[in-house]
C-alpha positions in Angstrom: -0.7 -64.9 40.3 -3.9 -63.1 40.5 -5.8 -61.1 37.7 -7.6 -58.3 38.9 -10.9 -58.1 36.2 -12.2 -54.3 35.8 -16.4 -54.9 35.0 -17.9 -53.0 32.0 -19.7 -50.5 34.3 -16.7 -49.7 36.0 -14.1 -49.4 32.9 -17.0 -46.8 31.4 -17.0 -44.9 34.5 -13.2 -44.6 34.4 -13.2 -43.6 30.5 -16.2 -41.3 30.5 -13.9 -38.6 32.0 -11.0 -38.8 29.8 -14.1 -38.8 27.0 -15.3 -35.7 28.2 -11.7 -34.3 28.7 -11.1 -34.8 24.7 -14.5 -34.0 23.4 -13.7 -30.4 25.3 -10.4 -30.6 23.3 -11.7 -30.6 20.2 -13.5 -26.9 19.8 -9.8 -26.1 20.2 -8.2 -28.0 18.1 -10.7 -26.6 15.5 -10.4 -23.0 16.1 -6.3 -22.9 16.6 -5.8 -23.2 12.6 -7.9 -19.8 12.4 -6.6 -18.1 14.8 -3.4 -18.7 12.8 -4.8 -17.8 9.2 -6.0 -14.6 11.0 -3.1 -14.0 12.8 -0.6 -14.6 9.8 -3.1 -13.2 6.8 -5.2 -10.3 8.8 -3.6 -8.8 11.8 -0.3 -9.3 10.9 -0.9 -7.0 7.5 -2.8 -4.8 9.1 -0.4 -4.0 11.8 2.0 -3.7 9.5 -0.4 -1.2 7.0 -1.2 0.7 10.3 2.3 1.5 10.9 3.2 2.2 7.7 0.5 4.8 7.9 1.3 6.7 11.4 5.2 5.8 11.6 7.7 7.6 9.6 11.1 5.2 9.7 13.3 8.1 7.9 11.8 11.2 10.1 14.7 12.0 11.4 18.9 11.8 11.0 21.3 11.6 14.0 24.8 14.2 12.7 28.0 12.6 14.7 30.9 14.7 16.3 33.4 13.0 13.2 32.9 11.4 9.9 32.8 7.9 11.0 29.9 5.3 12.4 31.0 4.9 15.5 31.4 8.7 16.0 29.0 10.4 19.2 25.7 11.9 18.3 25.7 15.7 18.8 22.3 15.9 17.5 19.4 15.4 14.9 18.0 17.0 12.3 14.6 16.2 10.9 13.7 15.1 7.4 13.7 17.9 4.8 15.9 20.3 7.1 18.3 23.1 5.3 21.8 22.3 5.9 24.6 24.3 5.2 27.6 22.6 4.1 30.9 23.4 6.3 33.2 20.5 4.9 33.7 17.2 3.6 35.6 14.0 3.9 36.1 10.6 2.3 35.9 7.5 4.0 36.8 3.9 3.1 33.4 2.1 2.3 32.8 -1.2 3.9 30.9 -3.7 1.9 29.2 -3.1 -1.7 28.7 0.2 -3.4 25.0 1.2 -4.3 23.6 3.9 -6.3 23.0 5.9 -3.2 26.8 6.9 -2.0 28.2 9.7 -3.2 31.9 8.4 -3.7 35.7 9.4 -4.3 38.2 7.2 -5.8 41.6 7.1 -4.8 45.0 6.1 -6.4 48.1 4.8 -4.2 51.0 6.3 -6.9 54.4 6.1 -6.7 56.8 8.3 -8.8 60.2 7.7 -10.3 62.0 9.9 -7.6 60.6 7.2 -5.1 57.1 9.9 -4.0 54.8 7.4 -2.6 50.8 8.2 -1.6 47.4 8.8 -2.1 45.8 11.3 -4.5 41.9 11.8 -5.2 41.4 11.0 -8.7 40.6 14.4 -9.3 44.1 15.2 -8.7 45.5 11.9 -11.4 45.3 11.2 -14.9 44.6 8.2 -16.4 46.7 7.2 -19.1 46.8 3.8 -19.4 44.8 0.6 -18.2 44.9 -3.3 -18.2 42.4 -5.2 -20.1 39.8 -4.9 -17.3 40.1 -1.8 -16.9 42.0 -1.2 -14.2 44.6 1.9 -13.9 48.5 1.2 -14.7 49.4 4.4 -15.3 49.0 8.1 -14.7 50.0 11.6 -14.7 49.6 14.4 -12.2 47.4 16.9 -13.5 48.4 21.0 -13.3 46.5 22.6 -11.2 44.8 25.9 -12.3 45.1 29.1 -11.1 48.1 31.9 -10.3 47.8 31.3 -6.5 47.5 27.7 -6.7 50.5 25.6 -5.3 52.0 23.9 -8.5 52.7 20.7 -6.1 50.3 18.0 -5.5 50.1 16.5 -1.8 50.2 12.6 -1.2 48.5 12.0 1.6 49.4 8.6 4.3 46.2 7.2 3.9 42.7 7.9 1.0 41.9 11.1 3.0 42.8 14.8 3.0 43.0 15.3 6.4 45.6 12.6 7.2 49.6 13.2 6.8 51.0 14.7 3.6 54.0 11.7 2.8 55.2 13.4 -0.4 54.6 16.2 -2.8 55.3 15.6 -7.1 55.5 18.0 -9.8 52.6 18.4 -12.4 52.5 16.5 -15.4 55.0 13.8 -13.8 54.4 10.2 -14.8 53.1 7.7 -11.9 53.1 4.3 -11.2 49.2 3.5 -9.9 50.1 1.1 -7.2 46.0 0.5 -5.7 42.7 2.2 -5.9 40.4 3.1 -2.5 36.6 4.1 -3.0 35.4 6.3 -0.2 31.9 7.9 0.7 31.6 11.2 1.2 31.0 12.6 4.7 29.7 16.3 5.2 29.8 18.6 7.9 26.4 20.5 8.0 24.9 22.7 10.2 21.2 23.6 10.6 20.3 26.7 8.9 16.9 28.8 7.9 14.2 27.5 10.0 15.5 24.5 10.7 17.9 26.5 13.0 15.5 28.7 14.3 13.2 25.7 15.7 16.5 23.5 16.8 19.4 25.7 17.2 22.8 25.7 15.1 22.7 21.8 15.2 26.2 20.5 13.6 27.8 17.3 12.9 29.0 14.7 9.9 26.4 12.6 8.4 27.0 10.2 5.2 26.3 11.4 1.8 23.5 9.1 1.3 21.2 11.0 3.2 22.1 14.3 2.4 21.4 16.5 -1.0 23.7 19.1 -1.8 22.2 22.0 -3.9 24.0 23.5 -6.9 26.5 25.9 -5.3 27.8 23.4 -3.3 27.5 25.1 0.2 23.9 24.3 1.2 21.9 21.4 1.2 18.5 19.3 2.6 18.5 16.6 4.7 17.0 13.7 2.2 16.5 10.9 4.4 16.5 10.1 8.1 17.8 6.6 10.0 15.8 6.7 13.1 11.6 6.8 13.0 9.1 8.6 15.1 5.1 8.0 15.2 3.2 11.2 12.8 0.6 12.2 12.2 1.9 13.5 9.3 1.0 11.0 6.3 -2.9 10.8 7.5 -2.8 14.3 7.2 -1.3 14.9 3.9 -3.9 11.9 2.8 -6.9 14.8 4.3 -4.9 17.1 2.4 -4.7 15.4 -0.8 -6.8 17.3 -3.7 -8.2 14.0 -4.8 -9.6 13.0 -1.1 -12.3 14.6 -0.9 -13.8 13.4 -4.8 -12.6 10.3 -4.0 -14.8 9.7 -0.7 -17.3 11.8 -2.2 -18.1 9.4 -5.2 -17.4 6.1 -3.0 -20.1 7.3 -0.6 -22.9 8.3 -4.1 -21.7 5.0 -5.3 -22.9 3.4 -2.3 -26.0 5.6 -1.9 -27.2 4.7 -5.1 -25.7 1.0 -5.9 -27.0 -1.3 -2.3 -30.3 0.0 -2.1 -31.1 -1.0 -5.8 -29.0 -3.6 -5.9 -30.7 -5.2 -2.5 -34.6 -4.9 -4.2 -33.3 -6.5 -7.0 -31.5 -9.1 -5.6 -34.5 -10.2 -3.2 -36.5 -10.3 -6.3 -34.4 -12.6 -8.2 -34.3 -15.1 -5.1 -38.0 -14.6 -4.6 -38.0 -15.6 -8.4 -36.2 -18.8 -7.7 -37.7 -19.5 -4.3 -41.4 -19.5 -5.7 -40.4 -22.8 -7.7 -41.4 -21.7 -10.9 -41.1 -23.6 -14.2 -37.4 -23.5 -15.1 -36.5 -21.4 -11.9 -33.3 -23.4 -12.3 -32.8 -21.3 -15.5 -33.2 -18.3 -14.3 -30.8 -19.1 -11.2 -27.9 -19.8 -13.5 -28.9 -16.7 -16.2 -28.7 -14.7 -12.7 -25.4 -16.4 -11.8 -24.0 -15.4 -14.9 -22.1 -12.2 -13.9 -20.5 -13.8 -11.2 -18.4 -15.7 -13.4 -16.7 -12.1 -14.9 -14.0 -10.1 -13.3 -14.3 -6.5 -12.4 -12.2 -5.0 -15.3 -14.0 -7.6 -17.6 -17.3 -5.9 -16.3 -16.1 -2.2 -16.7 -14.2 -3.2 -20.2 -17.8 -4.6 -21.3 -19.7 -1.3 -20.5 -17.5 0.8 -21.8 -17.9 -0.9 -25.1 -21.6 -0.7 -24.2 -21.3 3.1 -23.9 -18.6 4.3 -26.0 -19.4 6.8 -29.1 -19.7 3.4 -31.5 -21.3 1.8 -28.7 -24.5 -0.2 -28.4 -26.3 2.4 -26.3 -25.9 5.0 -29.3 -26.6 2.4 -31.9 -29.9 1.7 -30.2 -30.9 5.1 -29.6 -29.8 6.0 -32.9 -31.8 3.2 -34.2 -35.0 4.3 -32.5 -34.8 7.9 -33.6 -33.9 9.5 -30.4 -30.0 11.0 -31.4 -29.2 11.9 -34.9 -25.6 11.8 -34.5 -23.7 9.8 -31.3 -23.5 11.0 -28.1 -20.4 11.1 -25.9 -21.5 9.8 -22.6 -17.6 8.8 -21.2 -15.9 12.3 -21.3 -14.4 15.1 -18.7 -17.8 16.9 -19.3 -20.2 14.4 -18.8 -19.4 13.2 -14.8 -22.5 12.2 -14.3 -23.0 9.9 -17.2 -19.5 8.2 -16.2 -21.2 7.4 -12.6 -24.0 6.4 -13.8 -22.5 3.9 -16.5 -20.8 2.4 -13.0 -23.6 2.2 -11.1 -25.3 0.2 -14.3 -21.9 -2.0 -14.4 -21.6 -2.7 -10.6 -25.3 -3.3 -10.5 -25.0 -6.3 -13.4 -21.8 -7.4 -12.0 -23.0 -7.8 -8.4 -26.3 -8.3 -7.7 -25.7 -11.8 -7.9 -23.6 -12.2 -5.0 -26.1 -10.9 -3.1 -29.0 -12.9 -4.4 -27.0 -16.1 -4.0 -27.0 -14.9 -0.2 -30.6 -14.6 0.3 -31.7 -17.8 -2.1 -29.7 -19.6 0.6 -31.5 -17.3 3.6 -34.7 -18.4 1.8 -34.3 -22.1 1.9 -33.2 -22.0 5.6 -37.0 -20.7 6.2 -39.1 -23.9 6.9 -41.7 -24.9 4.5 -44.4 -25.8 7.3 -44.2 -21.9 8.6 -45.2 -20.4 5.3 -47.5 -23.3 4.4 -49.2 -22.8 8.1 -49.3 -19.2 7.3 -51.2 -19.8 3.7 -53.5 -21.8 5.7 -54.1 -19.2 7.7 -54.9 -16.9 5.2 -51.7 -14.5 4.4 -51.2 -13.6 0.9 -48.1 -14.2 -1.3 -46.7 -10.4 0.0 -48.0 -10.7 3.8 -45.8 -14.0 4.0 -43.0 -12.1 2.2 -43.6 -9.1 4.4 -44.4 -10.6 7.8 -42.5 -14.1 7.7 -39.7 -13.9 5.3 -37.9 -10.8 5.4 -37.5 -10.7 9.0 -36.2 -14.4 9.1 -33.8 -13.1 6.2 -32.2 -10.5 8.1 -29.2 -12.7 9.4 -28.8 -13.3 5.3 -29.3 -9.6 4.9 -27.2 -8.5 7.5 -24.4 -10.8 6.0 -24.8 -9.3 2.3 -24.9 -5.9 3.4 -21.2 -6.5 5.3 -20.1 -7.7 1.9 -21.3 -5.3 -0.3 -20.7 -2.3 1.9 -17.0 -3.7 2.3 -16.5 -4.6 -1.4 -18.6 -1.0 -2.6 -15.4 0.6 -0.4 -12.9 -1.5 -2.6 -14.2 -1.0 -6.1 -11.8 -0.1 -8.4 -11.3 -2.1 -11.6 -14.9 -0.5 -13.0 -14.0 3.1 -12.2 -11.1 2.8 -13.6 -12.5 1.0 -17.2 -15.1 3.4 -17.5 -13.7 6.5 -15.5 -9.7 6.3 -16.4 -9.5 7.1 -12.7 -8.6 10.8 -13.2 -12.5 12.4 -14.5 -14.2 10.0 -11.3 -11.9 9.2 -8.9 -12.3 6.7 -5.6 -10.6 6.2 -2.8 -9.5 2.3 -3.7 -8.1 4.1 -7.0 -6.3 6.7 -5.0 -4.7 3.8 -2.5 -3.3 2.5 -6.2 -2.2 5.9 -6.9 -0.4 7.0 -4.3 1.3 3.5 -4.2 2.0 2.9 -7.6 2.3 6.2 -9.5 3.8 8.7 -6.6 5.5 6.1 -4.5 4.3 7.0 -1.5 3.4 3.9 0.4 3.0 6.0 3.7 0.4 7.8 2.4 -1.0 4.6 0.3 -1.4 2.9 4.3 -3.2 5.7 5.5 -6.2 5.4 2.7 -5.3 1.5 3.1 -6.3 2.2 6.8 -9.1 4.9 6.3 -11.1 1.8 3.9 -10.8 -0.4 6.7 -11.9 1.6 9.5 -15.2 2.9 7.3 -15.3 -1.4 6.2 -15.4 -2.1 10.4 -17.1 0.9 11.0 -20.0 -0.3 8.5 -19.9 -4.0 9.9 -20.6 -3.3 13.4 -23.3 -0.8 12.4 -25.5 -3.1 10.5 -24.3 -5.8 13.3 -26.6 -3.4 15.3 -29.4 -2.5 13.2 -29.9 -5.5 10.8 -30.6 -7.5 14.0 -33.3 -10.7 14.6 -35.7 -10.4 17.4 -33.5 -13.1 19.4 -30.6 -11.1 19.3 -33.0 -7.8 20.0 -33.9 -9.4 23.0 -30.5 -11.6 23.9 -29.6 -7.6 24.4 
């Protein structure tokens, strides 16, 4: 028995491929657990939000040639349609009753001259009842009305169209045998303009989506069962009377809020980057704000701003107002913003510093001591060497703000009530929440994000270093 020996350098040759093989593994095996937080938590959502906002699952309702499910389509009518009502039928429900149906009940009776059927309740009186409720007994009610035939029709099975298997006399006494629930068919037929666009479409649909008017003979179509893709929901957002002040103020907001708020935040890290005495002090006083929550931010300045505020106590104090001044009121807009731009510029500019502070220490200490050698003052070196190695930082704070300037919400609404200044992450929440409209909630959802992207890649473009200038 021989033992065939593999030497070192020839095991290393053999295992350096299946080395390489897994070391080209691994970038993979890294990047598949985000592509599956994206997939699950981004596009997923916004797939769905996109939908929402250009497909309406209820546009239109399919009428059937009889009053059952399984009955032949003979047409649709869209959402909102005028109907007129040409008849109506009960059918047995399968499965649970909800608030929706529009329902008949039914009594199986049975008389003492041996009359057996159904009646519609409308047609029995209940007289009495076991202890949960359930009918026992009954009379027939008299029908009103010289014309009127005094004998009530039992029918084979819960429906008025089916076989009359008895008649009874009124006010005769009736055993209540079983009770049927049924939903209400009706038989409409396109009318007003409706008809005009689609013809005299006719057919059964359930009561659930159809809303029958007062006098009983005309109706809407309330809900459809089949979707189509619309435009309709973006274009009732457009529409909107609070659109246009809503984009309106975002867009000031953001005129007004990122330029100050950049200057300010490249001083503070400029603050902290010169290694001053205590400039770990002044990084956490700085750091302060980030620790507070939007509505704890807009609940704070509001306090700061109200009539007993601390704005009117100090100007008060100094002689400037004799008596308060309301500065958070339908008739002073401007004061409203401008207590916002005050709050988002306290509440934020610490995100962005903390940004640049760490865009600061990436610059190497041997470039700006090599340029103080050189000669360069304190601002040429901030001019000439920092700021352009800061614009991947810069770039990377202005996505953020930009996106989270779009999404503010919790400060307009402290300091603004969300009616006097409105924006359009307050009218996302409004549409949602007060009107119930999510369709229309999806297409501002939608709008934020394509104005978020539409940001991104544009300060992708012009915030860009001189390798990527050139890489182009």
């Amino acid at each position: 028995m021989t033992t065939e020996l593999v030497s070192e350098p020839e095991a290393a040759i053999v295992e350096g491929p299946r080395r390489k093989r897994r070391q080209k593994l691994v970038p993979y095996l890294l990047i598949a657990p985000t592509l599956i937080f994206l997939a699950l938590f981004f596009a997923y959502p916004m797939v769905q939000g996109l939908i929402l906002a250009v497909y309406d699952d209820e546009a239109v309702l399919p009428v059937l040639d009889k009053p059952t499910i399984d009955g032949n389509q003979n047409g649709q009518l869209p959402q909102g349609s005028s109907v007129e009502i040409l008849d109506r039928q009960g059918n047995l429900i399968e499965g649970e009753v909800t608030s929706d149906l529009l329902t008949e009940l039914w009594f199986r009776v049975s008389s003492e001259d041996g009359a057996q059927g159904w009646a519609p309740e409308t047609r029995i009186r209940v007289r009495e009842e076991s202890s949960d409720g359930t009918p026992l007994i009954g009379t027939v009610r008299t029908k009103l009305g010289a014309e009127a035939d005094p004998l009530t029709d039992l029918f084979e099975v819960p429906n008025e169209s089916s076989e009359v298997a008895a008649k009874v006399e009124p006010s005769v006494r009736v055993a209540i045998e079983d009770t049927a629930t049924l939903e209400v068919w009706f038989q409409v037929r396109a009318s007003g303009e409706t008809a005009d666009e689609l013809g005299l479409v006719e057919g059964w649909a359930p009561s659930r989506f159809v809303q029958i008017f007062g006098d009983e003979v005309s109706g809407r179509i309330d809900r459809g069962t089949d979707g189509v893709f619309t435009t309709r929901f973006v274009e009732k957002m457009v529409e909107d009377r609070f659109f246009g002040p809503a984009w309106r103020t975002t867009l000031i907001l953001m005129v007004l809020i990122l330029p100050i708020q950049f200057v300010l935040a490249t001083l503070m890290a400029l603050v902290i980057h010169a290694r001053v005495k205590a400039n770990s002090l002044f990084l956490y006083i700085f750091s302060i704000p980030m620790g507070m929550s939007d509505l704890a931010v807009g609940i704070l300045f509001f306090s700061i701003f109200t009539g007993n505020g601390l704005l009117n106590s100090v100007l008060e104090g100094v002689g400037i107002l004799d008596d308060p001044k309301v500065f958070l009121s339908s008739d002073t807009r401007n004061w409203i913003i401008a207590a916002i731009v005050l709050a988002e510029l306290w509440r934020a500019t610490s995100i962005v510093m903390v940004i640049v502070v760490s865009g600061l220490q990436a610059i190497p200490d041997e470039t700006l001591e090599a340029a103080e050698l050189f000669g360069a003052s304190y601002w040429k070196r901030v001019r000439y060497i920092m700021l352009p190695l800061l614009k991947p930082s810069l770039q990377v704070a202005l996505i953020l703000r930009t996106i989270l300037a779009f999404q503010v919400f919790a400060v307009v609404i402290a300091l603004g009530g969300g009616e006097i200044v409105t924006v359009l992450a307050n009218e996302t929440y409004r549409q949602y929440f007060e009107l119930r409209n999510t369709n229309v909630a999806s297409a501002y959802a939608v709008f934020i994000l394509l104005m978020s992207l539409a940001s991104a890649i544009f300060y992708l473009r012009a915030v860009r270093t001189q390798q990527e200038t050139s890489g182009s």
